[in-house]
C-alpha positions in Angstrom: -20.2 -105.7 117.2 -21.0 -107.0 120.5 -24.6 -107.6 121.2 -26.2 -108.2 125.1 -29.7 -109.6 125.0 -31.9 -109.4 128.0 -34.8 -111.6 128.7 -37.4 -113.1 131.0 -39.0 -109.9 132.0 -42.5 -109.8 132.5 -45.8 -109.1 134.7 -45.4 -110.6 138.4 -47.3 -110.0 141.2 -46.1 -109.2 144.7 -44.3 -111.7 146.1 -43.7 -113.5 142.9 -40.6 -114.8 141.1 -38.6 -113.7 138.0 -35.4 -114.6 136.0 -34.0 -112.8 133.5 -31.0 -113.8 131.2 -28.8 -111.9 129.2 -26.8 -113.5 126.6 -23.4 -111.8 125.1 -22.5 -112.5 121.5 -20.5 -111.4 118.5 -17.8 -110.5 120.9 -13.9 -111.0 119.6 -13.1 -111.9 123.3 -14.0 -114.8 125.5 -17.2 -114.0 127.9 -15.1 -115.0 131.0 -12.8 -112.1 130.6 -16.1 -109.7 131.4 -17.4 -108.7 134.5 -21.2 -108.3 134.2 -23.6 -106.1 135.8 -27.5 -105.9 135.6 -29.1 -102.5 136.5 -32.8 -101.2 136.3 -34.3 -97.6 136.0 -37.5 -96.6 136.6 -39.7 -93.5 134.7 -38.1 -90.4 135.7 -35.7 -91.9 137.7 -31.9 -92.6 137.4 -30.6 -96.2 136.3 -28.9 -97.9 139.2 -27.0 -100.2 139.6 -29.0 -103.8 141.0 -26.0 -106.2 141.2 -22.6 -107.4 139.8 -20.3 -110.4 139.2 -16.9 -110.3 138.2 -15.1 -112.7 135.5 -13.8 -114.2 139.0 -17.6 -114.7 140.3 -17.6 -112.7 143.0 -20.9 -110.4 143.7 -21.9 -107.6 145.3 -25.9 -105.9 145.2 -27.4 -103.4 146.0 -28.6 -102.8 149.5 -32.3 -102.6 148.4 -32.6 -106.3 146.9 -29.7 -107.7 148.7 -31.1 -111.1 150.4 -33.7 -111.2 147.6 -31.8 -111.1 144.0 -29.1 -113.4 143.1 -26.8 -113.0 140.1 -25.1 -115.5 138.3 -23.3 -116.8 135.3 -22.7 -119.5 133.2 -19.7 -119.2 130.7 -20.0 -122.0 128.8 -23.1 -120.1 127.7 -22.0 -117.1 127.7 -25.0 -115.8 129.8 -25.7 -114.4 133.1 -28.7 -114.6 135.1 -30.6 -112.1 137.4 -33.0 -114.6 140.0 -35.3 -112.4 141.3 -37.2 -113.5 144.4 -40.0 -111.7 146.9 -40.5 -109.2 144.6 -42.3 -105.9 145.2 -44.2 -103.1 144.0 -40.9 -100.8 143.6 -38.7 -103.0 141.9 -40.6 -102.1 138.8 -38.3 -100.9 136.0 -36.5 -101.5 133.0 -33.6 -103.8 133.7 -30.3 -103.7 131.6 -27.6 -105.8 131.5 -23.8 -104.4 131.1 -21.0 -105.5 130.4 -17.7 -104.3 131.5 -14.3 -105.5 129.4 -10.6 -104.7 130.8 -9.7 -101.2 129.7 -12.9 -99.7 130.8 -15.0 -100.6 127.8 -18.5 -100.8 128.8 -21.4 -102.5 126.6 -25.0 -102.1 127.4 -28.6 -104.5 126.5 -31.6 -103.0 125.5 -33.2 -104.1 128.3 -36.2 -105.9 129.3 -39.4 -104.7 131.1 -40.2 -105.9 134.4 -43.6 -105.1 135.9 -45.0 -106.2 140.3 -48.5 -105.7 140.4 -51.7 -107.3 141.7 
């Protein structure tokens, strides 16, 4: 069974730096074949979707981190990266990592815990 493992997560103050990783294994099919998306939800809040990159490496974000996060991956290790820059108070959240085979299978992480505070 695949497995997506998230981490890097931690307690950052404003302004601070974080990157998180999340590695894909036990899969039958080659990483490049998946496009990979990392989202984050919040206590009593819906998860949303932060940013994506396809098996091609083309990305998109979300409006509300765009010019501050970066996503990236690296197939030869099977792993992509969110680089999280500037951050702030509200991009506290649990943040996931997805990934998306042809044929509309979708695999999620368990996430890891990002906290901005002073």
């Amino acid at each position: 069974q695949v497995q997506l493992v998230e981490s890097g997560g931690g307690l950052v103050q404003p302004g601070g730096s974080l990157r998180l990783s999340c590695v894909v294994s036990r899969s039958f099919f080659s990483f490049v074949i998946y496009d990979m998306d990392w989202y984050r939800q919040s206590p009593g809040k819906q998860r949303d979707l932060v940013a994506t990159i396809t098996s091609g490496g083309s990305t998109n974000y979300a409006d509300s981190v765009k010019g501050r996060f970066t996503i990236s991956r690296d197939n030869a290790k099977k792993t992509v990266y969110l680089q999280m820059n500037s951050l702030k108070p509200e991009d506290t959240a649990v943040y996931y990592c997805k990934a998306n085979r042809p044929g509309g299978v979708e695999m999620w992480g368990r996430g890891t815990q990002v906290t901005v505070s002073s």
